[in-house]
C-alpha positions as CSV (number, residue, x, y, z in Angstrom):
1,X,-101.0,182.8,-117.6
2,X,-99.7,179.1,-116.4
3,X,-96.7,178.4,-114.6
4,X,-94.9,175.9,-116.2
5,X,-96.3,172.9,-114.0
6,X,-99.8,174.1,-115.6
7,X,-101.1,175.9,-112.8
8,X,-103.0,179.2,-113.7
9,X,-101.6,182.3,-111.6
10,X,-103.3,184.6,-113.6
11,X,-106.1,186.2,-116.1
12,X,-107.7,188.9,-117.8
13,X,-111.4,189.3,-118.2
14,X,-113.5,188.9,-120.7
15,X,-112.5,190.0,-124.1
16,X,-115.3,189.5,-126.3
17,X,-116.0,192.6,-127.0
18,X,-111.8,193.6,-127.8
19,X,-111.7,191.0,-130.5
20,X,-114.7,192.1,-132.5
21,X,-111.8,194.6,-134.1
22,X,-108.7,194.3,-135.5
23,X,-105.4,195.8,-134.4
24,X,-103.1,195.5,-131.7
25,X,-105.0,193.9,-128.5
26,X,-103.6,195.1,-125.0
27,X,-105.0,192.8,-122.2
28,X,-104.5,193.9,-118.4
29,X,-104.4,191.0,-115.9
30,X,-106.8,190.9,-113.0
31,X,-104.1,191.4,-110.7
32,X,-100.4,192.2,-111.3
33,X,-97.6,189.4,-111.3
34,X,-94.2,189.7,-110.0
35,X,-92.3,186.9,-112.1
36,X,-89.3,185.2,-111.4
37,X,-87.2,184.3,-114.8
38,X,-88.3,181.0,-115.8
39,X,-91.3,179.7,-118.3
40,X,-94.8,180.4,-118.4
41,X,-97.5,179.5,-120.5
42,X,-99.4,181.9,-122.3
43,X,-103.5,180.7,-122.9
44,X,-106.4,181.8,-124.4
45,X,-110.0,180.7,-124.8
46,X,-112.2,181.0,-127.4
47,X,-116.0,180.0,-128.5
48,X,-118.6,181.3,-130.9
49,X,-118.7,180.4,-135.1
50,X,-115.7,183.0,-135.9
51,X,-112.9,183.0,-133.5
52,X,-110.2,185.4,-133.1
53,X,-107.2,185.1,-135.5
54,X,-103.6,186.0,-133.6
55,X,-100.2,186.8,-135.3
56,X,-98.9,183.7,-136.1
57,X,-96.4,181.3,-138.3
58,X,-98.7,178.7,-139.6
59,X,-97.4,175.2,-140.7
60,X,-94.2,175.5,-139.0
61,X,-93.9,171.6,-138.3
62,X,-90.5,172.2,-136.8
63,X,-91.6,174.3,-133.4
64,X,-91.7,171.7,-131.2
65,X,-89.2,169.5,-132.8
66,X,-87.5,167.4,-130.7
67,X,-90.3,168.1,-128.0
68,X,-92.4,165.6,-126.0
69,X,-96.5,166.8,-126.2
70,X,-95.6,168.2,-122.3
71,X,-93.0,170.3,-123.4
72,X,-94.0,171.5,-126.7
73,X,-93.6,175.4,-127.1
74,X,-96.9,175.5,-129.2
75,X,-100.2,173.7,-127.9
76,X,-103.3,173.1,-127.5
77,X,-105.0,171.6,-124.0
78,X,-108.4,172.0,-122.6
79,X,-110.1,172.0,-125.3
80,X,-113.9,172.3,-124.8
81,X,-113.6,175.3,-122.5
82,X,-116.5,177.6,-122.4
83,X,-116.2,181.1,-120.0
84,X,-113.6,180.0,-117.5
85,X,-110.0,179.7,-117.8
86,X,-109.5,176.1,-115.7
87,X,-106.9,176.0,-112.4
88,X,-105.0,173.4,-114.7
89,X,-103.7,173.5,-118.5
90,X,-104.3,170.3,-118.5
91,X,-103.0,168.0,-121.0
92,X,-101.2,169.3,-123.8
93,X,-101.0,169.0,-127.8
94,X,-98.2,169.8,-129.7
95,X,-99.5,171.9,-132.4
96,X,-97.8,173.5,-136.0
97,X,-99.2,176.5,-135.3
98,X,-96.7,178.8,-133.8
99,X,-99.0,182.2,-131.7
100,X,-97.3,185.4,-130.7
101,X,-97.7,186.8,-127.2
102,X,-95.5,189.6,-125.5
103,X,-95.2,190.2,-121.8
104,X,-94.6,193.4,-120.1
């Protein structure tokens, strides 16, 4: 999880081993976040020939409409990650494919 500057304030730990199965995927952080209203980023990082698929809208061209790359509401950034989530987001990508994540 990324504040919306880009600055990571939070993670889980490795789920490799969750996302060898399909379902519903509940994914404690390593430590738990009091957060003020406002807008996050929600990240994840994958590598390995078959990556995980998420519940998602694909070739919705009109989710960032409107939207400079920084502000896009669907992205891609950091790409060529390997273990480690990186202390910044890092440049974003506007992207058509529109990922679902809930917070609780």
């Amino acid at each position: 999880m990324y504040t919306a500057a880009g600055s990571l304030i939070a993670s889980t730990g490795d789920q490799s081993a969750a996302w060898t199965s399909t379902g519903t995927k509940t994914m404690a952080l390593s430590s738990a976040q009091a957060l003020a209203a406002g807008d996050y980023l929600i990240a994840w990082y994958a590598n390995g020939t078959t990556l995980p698929t998420f519940l998602r809208g694909l070739g919705q061209s009109a989710v960032n409409l409107g939207l400079n790359a920084a502000g896009s509401r669907y992205a891609t950034a950091a790409t060529g990650q390997t273990t480690a989530m990186p202390a910044s987001i890092g440049t974003l990508a506007g992207a058509s494919t529109a990922w679902w994540a809930g917070l609780s």
